[in-house]
C-alpha positions in Angstrom: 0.0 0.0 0.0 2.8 2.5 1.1 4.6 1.3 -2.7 1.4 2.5 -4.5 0.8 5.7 -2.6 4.3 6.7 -3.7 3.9 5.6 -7.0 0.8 8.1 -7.1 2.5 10.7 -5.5 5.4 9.9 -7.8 3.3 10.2 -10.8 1.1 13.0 -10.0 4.5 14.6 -9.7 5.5 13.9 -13.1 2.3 14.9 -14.6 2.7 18.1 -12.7 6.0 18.6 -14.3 5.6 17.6 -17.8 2.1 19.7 -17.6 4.2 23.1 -16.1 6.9 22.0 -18.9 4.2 22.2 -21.7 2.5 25.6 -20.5 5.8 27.6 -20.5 6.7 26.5 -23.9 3.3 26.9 -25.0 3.4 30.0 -23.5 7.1 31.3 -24.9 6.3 30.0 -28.6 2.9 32.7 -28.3 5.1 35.4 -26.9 7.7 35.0 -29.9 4.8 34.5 -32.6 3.0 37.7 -31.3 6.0 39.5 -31.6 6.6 38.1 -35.3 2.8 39.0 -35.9 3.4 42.5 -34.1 6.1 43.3 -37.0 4.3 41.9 -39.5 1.6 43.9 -39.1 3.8 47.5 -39.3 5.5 45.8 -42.4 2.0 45.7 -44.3 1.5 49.3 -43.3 5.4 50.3 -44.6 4.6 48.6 -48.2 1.7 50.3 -48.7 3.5 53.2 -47.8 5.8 52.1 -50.5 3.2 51.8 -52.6 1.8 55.0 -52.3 5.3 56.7 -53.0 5.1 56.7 -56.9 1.9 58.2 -56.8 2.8 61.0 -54.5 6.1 61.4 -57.2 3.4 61.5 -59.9 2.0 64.3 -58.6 4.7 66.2 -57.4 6.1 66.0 -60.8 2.8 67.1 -62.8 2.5 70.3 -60.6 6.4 71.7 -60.0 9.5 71.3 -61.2 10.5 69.7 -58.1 13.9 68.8 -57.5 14.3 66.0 -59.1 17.0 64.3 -56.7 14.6 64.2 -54.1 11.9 62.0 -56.4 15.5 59.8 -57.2 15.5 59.3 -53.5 12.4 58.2 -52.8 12.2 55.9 -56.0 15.4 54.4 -54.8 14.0 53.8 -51.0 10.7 52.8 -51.9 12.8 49.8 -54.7 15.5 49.2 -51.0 12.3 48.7 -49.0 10.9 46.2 -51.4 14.3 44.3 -51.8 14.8 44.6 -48.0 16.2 41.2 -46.6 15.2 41.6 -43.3 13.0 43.5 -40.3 16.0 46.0 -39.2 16.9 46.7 -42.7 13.3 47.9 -43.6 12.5 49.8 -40.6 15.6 52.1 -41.2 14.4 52.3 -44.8 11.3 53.1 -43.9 13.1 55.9 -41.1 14.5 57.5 -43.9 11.6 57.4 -46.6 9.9 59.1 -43.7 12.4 62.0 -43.5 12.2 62.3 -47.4 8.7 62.4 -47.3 8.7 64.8 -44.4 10.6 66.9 -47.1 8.3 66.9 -50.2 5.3 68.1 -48.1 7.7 70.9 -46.3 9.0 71.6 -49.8 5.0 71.6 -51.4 4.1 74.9 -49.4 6.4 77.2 -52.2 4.2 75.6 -55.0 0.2 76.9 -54.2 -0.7 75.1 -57.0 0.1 72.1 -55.7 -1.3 72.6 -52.1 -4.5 73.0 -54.3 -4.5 70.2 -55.8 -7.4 67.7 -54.9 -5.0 65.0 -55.9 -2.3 66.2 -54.0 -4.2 67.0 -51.2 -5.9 62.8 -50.8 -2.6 61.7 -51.1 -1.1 63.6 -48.3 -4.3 62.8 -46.0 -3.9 58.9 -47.2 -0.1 59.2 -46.4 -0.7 61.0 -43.4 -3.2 58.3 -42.3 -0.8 55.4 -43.2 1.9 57.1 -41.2 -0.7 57.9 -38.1 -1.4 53.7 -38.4 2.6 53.1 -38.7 3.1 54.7 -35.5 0.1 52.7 -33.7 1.3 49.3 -34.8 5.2 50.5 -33.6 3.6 51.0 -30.3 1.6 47.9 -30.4 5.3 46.4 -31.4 7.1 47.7 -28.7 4.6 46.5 -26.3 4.3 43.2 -27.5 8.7 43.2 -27.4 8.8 44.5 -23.7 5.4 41.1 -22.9 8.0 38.7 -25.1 11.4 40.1 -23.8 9.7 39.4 -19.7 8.5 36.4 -21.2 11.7 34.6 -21.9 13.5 36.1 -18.6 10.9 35.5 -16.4 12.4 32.2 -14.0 12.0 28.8 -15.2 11.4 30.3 -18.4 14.9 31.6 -19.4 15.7 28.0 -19.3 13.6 26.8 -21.8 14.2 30.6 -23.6 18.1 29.6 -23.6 16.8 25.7 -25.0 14.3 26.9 -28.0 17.1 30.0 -28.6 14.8 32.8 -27.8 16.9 35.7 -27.6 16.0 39.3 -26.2 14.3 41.5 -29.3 15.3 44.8 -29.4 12.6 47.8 -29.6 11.6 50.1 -32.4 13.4 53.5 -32.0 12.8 56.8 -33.4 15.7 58.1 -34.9 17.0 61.6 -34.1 15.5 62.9 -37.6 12.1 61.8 -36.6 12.4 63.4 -33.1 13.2 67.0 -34.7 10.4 69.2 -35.1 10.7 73.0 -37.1 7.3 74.3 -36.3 4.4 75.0 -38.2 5.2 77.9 -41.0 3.1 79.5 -42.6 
């Protein structure tokens, strides 16, 4: 009798184990594919983004004489982001197509008969709406990084973090550009 309750015990242990084994890693491979999820949504938003850039050159170009290097540039970002191999490569393309785009709108207040453009004026409102949902889904990103990041420190799951190789993710950061603000002028 004494043999079978410590079998029992023995076994209730081991389900108890296995069971607390299979919740963490259950738990750890949701953290990591939020966080995949989390930057897969912001990349949908930078593509169309990217997508919307050789319309906004299109118009540019049918209203001014706009410099034409700055059109170059944001061909030649929009073609990078497309060819982009990986997450940290596109999100400092997309950094600086931000600071270029930053610039066309800047530039389109010496042109008046661009600012009254119907065109012109949707596709700054459907950028600026694009780049109002970029900046949502970062901070849905970086919120899901700092839940995953806990996640895989948290003890006992760093050990089966260090197992599976879950390493720390880094954040989304806004680059010095991004942080300068000029003022409205009128």
């Amino acid at each position: 009798m004494e043999n079978l309750l410590a079998l029992l015990i023995v076994v209730v242990l081991v389900v108890a184990l296995v069971g607390g084994a299979i919740a963490i890693y259950n738990r750890l491979v949701f953290l990591n594919n939020n966080a995949d999820k989390a930057f897969a949504n912001i990349d949908v938003l930078l593509k169309q983004r990217a997508d919307e850039i050789p319309n906004l050159i299109e118009v540019v170009k049918q209203h001014t004489g706009f410099e034409q290097s700055v059109l170059e540039k944001l061909t030649k970002l929009r073609t990078d982001f497309l060819n982009a191999a990986n997450s940290d490569d596109k999100v400092a393309i997309a950094n600086e197509t931000a600071g270029v785009l930053k610039t066309v709108f800047a530039v389109s207040e010496n042109y008046p008969e661009l600012q009254s453009s119907q065109a012109f004026n949707n596709l700054q409102n459907r950028v600026s709406g694009i780049e109002d949902a970029i900046a949502d889904r970062r901070e849905l990103f970086n919120e899901t990084v700092a839940l995953y990041n806990t996640g895989i420190q948290e003890f006992p799951n760093v050990i089966f973090a260090g197992i599976l190789r879950y390493n720390k993710r880094n954040f989304l950061q806004i680059t010095e550009q991004e942080k300068v603000y000029n003022g409205i002028k009128f």
